[in-house]
mmCIF file of the N, C-alpha and C atoms, coordinates in Angstrom:
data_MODEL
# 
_entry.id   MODEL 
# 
loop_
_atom_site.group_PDB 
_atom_site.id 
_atom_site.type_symbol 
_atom_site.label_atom_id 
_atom_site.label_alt_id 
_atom_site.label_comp_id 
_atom_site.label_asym_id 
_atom_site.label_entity_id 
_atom_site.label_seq_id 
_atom_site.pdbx_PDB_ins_code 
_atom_site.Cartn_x 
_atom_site.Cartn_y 
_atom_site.Cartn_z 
_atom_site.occupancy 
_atom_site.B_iso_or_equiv 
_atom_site.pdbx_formal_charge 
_atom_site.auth_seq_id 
_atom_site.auth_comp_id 
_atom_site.auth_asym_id 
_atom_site.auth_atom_id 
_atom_site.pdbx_PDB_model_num 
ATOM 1   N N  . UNK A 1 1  ? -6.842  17.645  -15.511 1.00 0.00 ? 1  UNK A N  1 
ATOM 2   C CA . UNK A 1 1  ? -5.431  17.937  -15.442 1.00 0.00 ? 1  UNK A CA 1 
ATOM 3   C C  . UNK A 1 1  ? -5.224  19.402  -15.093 1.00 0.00 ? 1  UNK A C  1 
ATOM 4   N N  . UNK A 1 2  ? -4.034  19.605  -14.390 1.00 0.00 ? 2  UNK A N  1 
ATOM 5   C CA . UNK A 1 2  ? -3.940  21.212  -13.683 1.00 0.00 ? 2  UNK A CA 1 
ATOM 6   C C  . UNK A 1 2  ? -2.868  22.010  -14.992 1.00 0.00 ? 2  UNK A C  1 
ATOM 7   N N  . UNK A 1 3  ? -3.913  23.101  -14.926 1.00 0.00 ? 3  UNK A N  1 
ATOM 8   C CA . UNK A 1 3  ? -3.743  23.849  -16.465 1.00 0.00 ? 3  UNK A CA 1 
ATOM 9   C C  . UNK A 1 3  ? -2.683  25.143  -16.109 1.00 0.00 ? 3  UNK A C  1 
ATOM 10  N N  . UNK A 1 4  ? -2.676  25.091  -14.543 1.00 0.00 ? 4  UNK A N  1 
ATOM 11  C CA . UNK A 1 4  ? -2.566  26.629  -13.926 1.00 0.00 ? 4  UNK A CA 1 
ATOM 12  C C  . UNK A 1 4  ? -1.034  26.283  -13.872 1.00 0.00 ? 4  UNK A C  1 
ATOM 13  N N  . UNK A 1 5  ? -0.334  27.761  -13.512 1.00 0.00 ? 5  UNK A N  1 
ATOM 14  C CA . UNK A 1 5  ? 0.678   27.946  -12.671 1.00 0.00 ? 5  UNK A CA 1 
ATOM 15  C C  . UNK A 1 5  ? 1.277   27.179  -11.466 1.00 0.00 ? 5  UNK A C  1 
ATOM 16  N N  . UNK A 1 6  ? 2.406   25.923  -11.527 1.00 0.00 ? 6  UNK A N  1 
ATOM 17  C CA . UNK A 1 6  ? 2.990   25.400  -9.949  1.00 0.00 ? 6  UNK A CA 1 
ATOM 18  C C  . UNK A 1 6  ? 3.835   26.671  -9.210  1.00 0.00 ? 6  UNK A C  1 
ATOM 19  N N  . UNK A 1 7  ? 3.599   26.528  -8.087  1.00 0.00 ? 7  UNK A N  1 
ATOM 20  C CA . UNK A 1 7  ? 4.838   26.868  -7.063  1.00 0.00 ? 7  UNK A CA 1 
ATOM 21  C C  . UNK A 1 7  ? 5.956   26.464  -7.467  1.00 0.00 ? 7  UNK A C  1 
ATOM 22  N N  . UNK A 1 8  ? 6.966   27.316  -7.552  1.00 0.00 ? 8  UNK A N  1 
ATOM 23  C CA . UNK A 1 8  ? 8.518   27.008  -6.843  1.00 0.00 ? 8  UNK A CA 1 
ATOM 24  C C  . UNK A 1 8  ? 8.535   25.913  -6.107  1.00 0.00 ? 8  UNK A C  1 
ATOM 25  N N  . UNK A 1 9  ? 9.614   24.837  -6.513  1.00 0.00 ? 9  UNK A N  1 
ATOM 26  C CA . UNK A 1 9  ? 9.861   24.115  -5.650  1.00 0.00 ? 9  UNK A CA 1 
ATOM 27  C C  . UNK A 1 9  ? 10.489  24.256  -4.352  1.00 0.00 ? 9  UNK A C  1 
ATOM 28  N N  . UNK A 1 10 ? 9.979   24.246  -3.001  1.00 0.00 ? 10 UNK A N  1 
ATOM 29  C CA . UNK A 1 10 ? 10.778  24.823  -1.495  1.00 0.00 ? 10 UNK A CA 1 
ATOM 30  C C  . UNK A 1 10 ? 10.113  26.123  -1.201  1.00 0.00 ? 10 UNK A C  1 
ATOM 31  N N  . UNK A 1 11 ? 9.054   26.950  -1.421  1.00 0.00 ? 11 UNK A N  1 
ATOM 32  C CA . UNK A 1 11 ? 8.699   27.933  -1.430  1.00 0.00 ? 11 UNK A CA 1 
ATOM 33  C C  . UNK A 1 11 ? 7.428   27.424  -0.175  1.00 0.00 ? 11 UNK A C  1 
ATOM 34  N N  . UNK A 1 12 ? 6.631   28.401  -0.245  1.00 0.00 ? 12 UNK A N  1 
ATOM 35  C CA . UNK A 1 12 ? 6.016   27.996  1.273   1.00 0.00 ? 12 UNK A CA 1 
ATOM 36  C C  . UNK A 1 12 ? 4.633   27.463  1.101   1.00 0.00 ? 12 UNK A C  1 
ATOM 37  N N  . UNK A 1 13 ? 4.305   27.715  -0.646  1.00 0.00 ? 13 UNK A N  1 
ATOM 38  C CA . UNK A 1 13 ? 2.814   27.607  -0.686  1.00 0.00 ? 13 UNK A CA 1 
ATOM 39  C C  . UNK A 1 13 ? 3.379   26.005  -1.880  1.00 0.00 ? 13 UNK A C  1 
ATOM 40  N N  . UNK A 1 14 ? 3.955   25.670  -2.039  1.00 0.00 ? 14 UNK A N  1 
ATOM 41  C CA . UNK A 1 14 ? 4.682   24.412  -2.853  1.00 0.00 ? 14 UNK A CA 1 
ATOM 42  C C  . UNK A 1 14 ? 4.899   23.372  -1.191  1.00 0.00 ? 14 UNK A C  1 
ATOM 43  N N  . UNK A 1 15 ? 4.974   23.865  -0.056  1.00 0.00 ? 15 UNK A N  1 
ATOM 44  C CA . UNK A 1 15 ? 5.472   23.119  0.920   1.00 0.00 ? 15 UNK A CA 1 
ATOM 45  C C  . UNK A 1 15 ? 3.791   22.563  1.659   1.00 0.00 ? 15 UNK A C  1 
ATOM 46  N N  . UNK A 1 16 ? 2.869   23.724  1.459   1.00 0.00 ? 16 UNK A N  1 
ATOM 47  C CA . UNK A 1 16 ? 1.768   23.502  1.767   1.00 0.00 ? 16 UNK A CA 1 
ATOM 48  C C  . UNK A 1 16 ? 0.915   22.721  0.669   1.00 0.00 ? 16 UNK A C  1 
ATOM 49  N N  . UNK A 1 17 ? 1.143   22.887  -0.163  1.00 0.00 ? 17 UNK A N  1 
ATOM 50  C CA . UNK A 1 17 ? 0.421   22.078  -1.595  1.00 0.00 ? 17 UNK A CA 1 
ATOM 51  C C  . UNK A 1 17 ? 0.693   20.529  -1.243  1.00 0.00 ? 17 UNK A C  1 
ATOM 52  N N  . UNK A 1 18 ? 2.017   20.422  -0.968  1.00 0.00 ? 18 UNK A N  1 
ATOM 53  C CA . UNK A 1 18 ? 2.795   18.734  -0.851  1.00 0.00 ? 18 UNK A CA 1 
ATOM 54  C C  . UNK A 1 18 ? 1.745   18.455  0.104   1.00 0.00 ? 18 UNK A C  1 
ATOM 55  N N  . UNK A 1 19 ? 2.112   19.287  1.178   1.00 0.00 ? 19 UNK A N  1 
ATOM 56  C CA . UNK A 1 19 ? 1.074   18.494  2.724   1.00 0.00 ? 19 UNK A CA 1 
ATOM 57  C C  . UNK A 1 19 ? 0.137   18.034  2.177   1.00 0.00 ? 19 UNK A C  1 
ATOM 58  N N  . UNK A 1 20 ? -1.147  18.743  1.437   1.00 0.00 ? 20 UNK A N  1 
ATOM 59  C CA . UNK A 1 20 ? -2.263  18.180  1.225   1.00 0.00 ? 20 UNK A CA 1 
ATOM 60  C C  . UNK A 1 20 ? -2.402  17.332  0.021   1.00 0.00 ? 20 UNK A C  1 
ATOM 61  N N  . UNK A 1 21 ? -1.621  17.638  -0.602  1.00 0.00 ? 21 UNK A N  1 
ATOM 62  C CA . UNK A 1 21 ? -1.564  15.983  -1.559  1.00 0.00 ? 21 UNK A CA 1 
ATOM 63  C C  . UNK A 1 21 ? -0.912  15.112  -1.092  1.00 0.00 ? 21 UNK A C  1 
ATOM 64  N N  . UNK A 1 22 ? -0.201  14.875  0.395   1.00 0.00 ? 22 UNK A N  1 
ATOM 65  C CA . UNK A 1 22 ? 0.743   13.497  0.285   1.00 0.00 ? 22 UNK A CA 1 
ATOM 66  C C  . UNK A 1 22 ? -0.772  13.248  1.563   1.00 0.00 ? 22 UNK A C  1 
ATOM 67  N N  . UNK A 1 23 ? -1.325  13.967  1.864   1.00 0.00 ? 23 UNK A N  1 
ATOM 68  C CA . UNK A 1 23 ? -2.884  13.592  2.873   1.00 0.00 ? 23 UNK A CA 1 
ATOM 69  C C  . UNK A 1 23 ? -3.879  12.995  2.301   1.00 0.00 ? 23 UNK A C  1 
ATOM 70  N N  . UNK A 1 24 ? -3.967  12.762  1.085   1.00 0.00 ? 24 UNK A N  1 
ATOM 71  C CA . UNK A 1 24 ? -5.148  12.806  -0.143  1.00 0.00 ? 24 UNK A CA 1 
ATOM 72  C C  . UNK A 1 24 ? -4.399  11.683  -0.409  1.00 0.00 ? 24 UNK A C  1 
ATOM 73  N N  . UNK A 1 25 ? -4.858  10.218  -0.276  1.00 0.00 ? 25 UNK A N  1 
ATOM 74  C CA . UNK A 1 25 ? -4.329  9.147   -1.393  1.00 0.00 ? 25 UNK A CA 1 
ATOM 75  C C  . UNK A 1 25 ? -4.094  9.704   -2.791  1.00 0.00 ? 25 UNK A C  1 
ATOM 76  N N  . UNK A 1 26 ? -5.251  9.942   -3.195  1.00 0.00 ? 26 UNK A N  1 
ATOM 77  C CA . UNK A 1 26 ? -5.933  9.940   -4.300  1.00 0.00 ? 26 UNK A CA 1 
ATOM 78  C C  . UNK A 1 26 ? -5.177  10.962  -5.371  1.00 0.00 ? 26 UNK A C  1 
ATOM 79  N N  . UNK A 1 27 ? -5.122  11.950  -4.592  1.00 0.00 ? 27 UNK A N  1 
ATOM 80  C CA . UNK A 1 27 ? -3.874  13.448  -4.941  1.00 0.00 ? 27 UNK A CA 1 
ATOM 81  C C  . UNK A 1 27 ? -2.666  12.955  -5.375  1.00 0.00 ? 27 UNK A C  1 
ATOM 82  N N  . UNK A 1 28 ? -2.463  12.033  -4.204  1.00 0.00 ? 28 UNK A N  1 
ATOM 83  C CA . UNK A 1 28 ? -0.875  11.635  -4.156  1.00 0.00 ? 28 UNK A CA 1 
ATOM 84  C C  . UNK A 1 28 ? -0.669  10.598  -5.362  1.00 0.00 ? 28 UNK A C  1 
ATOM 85  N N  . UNK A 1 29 ? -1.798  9.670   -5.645  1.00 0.00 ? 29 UNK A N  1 
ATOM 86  C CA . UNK A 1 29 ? -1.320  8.905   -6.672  1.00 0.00 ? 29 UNK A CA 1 
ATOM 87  C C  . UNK A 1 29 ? -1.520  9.316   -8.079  1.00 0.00 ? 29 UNK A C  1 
ATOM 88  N N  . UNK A 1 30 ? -2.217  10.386  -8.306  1.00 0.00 ? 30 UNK A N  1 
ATOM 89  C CA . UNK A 1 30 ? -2.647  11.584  -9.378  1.00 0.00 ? 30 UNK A CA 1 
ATOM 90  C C  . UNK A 1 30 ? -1.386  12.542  -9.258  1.00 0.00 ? 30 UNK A C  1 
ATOM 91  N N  . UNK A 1 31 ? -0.853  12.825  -8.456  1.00 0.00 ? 31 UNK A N  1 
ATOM 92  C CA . UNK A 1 31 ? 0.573   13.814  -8.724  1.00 0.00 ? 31 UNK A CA 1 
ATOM 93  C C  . UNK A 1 31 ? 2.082   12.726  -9.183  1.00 0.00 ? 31 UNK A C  1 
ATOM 94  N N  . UNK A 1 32 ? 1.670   11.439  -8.530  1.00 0.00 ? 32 UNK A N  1 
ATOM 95  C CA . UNK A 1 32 ? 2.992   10.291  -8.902  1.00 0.00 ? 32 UNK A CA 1 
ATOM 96  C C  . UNK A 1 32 ? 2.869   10.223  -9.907  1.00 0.00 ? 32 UNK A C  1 
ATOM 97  N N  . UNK A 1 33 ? 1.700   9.689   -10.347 1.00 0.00 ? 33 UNK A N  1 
ATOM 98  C CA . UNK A 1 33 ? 1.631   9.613   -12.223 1.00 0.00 ? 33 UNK A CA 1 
ATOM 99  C C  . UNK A 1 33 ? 2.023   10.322  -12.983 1.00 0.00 ? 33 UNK A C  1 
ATOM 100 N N  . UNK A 1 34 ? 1.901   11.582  -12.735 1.00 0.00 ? 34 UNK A N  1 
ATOM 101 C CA . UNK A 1 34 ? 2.068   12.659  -13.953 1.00 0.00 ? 34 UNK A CA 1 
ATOM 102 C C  . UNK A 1 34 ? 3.776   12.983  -13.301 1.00 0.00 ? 34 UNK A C  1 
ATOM 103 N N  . UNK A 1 35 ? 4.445   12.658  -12.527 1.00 0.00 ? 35 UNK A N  1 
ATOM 104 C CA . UNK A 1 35 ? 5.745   12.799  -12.208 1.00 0.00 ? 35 UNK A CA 1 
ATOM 105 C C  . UNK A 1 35 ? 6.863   11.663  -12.968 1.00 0.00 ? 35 UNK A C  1 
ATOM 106 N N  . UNK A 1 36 ? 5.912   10.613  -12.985 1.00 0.00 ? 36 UNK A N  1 
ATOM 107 C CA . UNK A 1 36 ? 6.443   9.420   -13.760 1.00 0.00 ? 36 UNK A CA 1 
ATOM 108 C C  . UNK A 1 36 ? 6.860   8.708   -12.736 1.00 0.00 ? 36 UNK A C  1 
ATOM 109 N N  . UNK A 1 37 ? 6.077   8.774   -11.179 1.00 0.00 ? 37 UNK A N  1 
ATOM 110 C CA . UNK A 1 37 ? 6.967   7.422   -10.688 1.00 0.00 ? 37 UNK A CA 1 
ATOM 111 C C  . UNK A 1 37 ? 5.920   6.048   -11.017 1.00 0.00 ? 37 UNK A C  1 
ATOM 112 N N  . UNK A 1 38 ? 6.317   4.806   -10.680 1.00 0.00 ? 38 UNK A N  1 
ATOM 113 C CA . UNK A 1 38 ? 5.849   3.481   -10.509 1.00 0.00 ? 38 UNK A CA 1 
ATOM 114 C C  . UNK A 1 38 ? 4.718   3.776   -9.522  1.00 0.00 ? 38 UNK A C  1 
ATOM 115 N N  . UNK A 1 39 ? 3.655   4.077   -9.571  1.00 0.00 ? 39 UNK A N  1 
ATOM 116 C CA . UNK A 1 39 ? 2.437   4.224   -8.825  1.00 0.00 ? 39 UNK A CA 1 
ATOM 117 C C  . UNK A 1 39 ? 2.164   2.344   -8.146  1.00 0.00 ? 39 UNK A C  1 
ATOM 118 N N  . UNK A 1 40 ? 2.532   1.416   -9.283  1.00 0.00 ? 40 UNK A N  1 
ATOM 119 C CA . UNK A 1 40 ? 1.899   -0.167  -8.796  1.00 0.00 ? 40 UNK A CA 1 
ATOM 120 C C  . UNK A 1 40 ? 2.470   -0.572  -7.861  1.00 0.00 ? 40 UNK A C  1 
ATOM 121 N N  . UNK A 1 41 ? 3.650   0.203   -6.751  1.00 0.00 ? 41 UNK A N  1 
ATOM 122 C CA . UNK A 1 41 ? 4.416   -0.391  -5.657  1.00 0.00 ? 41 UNK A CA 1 
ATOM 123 C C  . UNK A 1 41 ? 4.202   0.367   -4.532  1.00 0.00 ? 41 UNK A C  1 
ATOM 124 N N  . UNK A 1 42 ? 3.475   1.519   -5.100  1.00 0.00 ? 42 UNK A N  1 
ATOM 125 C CA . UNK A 1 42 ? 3.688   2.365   -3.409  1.00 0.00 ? 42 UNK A CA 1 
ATOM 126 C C  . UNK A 1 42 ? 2.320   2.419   -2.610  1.00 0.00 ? 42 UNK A C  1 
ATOM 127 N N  . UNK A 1 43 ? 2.593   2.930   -1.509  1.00 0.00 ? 43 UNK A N  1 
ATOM 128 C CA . UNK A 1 43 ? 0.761   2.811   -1.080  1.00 0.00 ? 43 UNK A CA 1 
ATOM 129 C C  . UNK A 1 43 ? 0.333   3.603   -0.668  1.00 0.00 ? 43 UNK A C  1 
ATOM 130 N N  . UNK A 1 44 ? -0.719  3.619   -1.316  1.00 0.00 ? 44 UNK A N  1 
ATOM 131 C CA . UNK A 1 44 ? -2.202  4.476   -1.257  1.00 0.00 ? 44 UNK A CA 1 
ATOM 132 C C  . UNK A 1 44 ? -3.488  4.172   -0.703  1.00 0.00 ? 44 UNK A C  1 
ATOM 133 N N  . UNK A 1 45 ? -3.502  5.042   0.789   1.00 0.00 ? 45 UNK A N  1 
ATOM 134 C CA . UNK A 1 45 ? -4.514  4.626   1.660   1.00 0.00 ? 45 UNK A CA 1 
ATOM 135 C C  . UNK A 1 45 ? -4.934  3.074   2.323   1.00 0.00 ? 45 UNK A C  1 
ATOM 136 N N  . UNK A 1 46 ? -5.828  2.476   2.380   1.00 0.00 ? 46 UNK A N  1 
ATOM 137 C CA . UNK A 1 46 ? -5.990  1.498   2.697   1.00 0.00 ? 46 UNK A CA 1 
ATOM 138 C C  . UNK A 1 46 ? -5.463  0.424   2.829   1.00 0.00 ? 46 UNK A C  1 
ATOM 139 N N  . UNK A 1 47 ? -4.559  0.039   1.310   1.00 0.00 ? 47 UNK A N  1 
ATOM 140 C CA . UNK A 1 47 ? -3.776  -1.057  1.126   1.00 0.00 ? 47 UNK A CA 1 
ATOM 141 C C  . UNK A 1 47 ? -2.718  -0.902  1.610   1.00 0.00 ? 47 UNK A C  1 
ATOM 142 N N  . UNK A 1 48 ? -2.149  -1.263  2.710   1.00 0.00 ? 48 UNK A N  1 
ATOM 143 C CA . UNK A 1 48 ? -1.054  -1.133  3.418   1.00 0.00 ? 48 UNK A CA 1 
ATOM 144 C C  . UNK A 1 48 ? 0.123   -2.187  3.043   1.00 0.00 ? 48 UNK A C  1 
ATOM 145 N N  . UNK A 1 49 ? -0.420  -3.271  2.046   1.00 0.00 ? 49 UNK A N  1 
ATOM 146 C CA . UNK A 1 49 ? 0.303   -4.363  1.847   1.00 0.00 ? 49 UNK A CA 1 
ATOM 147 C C  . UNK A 1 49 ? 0.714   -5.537  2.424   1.00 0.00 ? 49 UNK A C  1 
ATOM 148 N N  . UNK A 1 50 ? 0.351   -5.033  4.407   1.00 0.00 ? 50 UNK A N  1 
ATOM 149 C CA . UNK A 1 50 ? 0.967   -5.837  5.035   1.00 0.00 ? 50 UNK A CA 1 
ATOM 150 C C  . UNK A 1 50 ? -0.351  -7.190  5.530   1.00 0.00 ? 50 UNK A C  1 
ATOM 151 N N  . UNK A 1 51 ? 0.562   -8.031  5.976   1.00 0.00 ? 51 UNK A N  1 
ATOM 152 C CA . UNK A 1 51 ? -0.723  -9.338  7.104   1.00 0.00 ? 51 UNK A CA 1 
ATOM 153 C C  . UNK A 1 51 ? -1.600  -8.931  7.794   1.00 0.00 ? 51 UNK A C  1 
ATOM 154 N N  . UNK A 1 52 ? -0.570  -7.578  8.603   1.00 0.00 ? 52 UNK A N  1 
ATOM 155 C CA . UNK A 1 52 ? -1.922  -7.787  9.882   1.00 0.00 ? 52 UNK A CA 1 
ATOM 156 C C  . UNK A 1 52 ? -1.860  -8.422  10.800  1.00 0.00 ? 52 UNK A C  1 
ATOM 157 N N  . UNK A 1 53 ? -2.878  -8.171  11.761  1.00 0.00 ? 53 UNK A N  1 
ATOM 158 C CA . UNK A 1 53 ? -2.556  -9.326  13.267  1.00 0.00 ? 53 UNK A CA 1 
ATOM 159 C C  . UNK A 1 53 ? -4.049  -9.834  12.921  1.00 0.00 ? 53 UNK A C  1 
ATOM 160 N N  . UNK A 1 54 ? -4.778  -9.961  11.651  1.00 0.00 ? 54 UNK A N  1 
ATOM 161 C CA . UNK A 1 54 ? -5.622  -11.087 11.664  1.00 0.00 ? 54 UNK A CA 1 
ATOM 162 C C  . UNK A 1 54 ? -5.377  -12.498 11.360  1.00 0.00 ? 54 UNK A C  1 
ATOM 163 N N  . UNK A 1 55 ? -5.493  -13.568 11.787  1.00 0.00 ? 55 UNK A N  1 
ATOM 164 C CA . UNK A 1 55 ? -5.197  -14.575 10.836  1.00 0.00 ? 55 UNK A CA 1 
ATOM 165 C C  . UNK A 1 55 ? -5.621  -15.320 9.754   1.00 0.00 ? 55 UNK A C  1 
ATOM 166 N N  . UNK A 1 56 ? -4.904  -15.872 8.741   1.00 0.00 ? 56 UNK A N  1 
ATOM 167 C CA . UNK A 1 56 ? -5.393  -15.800 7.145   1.00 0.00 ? 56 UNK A CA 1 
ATOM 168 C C  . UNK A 1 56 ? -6.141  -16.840 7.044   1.00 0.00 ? 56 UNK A C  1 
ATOM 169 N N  . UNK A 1 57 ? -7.268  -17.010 6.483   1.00 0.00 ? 57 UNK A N  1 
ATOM 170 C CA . UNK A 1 57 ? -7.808  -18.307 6.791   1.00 0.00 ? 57 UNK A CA 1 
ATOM 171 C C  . UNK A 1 57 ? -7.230  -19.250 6.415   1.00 0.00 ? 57 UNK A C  1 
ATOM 172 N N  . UNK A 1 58 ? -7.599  -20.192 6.873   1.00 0.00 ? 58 UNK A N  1 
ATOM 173 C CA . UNK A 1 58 ? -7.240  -21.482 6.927   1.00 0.00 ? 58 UNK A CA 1 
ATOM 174 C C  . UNK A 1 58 ? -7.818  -23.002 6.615   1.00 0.00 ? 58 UNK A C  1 
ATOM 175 N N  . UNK A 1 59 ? -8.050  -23.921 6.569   1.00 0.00 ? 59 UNK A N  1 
ATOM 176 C CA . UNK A 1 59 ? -8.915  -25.402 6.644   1.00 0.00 ? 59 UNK A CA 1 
ATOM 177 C C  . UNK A 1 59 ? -8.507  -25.888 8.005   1.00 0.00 ? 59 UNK A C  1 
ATOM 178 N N  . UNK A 1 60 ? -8.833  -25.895 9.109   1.00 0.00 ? 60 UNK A N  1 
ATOM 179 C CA . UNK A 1 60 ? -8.128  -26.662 9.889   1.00 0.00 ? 60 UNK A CA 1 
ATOM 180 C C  . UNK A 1 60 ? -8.722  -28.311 9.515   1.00 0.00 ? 60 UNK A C  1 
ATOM 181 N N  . UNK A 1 61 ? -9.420  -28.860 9.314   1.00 0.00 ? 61 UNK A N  1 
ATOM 182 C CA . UNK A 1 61 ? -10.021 -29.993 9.129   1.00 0.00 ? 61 UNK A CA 1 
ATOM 183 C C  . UNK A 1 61 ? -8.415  -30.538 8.561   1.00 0.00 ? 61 UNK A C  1 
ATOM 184 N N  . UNK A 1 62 ? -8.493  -30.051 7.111   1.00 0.00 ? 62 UNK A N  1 
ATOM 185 C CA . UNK A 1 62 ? -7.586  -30.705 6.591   1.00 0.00 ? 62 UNK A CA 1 
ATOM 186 C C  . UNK A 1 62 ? -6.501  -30.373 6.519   1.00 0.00 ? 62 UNK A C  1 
ATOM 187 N N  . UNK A 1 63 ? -5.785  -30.027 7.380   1.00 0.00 ? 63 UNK A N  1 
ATOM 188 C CA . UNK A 1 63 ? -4.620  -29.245 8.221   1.00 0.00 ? 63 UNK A CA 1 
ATOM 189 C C  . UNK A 1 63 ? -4.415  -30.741 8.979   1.00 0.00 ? 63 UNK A C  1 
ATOM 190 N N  . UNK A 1 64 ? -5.597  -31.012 10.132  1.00 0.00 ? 64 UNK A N  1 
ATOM 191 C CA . UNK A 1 64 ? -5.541  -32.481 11.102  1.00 0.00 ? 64 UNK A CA 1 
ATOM 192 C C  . UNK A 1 64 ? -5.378  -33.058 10.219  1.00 0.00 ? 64 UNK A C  1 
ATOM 193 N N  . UNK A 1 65 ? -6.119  -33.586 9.272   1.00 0.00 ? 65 UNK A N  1 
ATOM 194 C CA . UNK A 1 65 ? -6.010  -34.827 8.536   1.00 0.00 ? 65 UNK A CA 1 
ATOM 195 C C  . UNK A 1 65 ? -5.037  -34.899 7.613   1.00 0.00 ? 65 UNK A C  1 
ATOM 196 N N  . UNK A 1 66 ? -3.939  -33.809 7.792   1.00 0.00 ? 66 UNK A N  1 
ATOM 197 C CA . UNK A 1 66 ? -2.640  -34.328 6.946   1.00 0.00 ? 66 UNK A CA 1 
ATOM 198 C C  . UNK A 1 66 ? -1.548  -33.943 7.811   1.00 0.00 ? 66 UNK A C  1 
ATOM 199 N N  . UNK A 1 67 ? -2.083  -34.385 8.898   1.00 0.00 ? 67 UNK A N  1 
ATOM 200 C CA . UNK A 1 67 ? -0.830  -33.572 9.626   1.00 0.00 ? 67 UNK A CA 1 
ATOM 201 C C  . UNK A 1 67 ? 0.526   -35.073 10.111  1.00 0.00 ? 67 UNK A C  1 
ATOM 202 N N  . UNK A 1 68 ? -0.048  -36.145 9.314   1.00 0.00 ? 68 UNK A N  1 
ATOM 203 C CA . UNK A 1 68 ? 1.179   -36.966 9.527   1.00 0.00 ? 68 UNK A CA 1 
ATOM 204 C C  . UNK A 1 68 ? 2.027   -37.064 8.187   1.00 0.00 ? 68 UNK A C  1 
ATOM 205 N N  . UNK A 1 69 ? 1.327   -36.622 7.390   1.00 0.00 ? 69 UNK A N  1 
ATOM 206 C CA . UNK A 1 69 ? 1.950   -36.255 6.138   1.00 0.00 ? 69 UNK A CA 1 
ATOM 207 C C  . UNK A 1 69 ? 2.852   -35.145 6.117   1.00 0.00 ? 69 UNK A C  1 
ATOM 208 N N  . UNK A 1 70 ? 2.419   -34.302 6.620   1.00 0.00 ? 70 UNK A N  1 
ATOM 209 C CA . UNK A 1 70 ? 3.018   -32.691 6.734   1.00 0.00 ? 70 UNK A CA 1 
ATOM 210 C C  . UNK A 1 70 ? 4.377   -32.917 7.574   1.00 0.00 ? 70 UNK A C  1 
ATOM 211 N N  . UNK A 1 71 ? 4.468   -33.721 8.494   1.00 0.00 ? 71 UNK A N  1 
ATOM 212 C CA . UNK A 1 71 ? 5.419   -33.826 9.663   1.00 0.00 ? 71 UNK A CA 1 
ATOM 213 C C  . UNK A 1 71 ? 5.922   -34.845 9.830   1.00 0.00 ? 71 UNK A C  1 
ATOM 214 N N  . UNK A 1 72 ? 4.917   -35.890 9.281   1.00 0.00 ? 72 UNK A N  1 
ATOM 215 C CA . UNK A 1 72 ? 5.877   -37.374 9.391   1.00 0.00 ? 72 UNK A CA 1 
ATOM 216 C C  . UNK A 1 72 ? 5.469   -38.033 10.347  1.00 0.00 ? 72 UNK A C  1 
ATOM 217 N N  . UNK A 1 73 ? 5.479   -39.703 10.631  1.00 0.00 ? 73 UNK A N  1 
ATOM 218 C CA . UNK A 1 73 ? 5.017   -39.995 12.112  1.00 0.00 ? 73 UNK A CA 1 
ATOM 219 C C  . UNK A 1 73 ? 5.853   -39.892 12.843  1.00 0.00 ? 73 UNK A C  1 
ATOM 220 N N  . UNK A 1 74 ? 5.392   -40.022 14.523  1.00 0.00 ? 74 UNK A N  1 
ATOM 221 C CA . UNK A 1 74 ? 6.334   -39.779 15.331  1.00 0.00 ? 74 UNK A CA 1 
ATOM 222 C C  . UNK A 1 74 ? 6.035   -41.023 15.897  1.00 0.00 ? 74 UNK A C  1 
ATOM 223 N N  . UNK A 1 75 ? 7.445   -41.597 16.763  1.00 0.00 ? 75 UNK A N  1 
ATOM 224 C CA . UNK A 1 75 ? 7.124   -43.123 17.087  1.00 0.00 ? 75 UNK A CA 1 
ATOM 225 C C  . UNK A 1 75 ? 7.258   -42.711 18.377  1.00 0.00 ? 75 UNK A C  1 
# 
């Protein structure tokens, strides 16, 4: 835990401090905590939260074999 002296908030070496902790996951979710925000919603590095343009796996087997179930027959 930081024992020392912060910057002024808006000052130039408080503006440079932010840069490199909002660059630093790790900083950034170590400075949220001790600020008191909700750290379990925001994101940090890697986990972006989102899909992606990979696709999620799947079964196709049994995807075909229920696919008159899924949709119904068609006459």
């Amino acid at each position: 835990m930081f024992q020392g002296r912060t910057p002024d908030k808006g000052t130039k070496q408080w503006v440079k401090n932010e840069k490199t902790i909002n660059e630093n996951p790790v900083l950034k979710k170590a400075r949220d905590h001790t600020e008191g925000f909700n750290t379990s919603k925001k994101n940090y590095g890697s986990s972006h939260g989102g899909k992606g343009s990979t696709q999620r796996p799947t079964n196709h087997q049994a995807y075909a074999d229920n696919w008159d179930r899924i949709f119904g027959k068609k006459d």
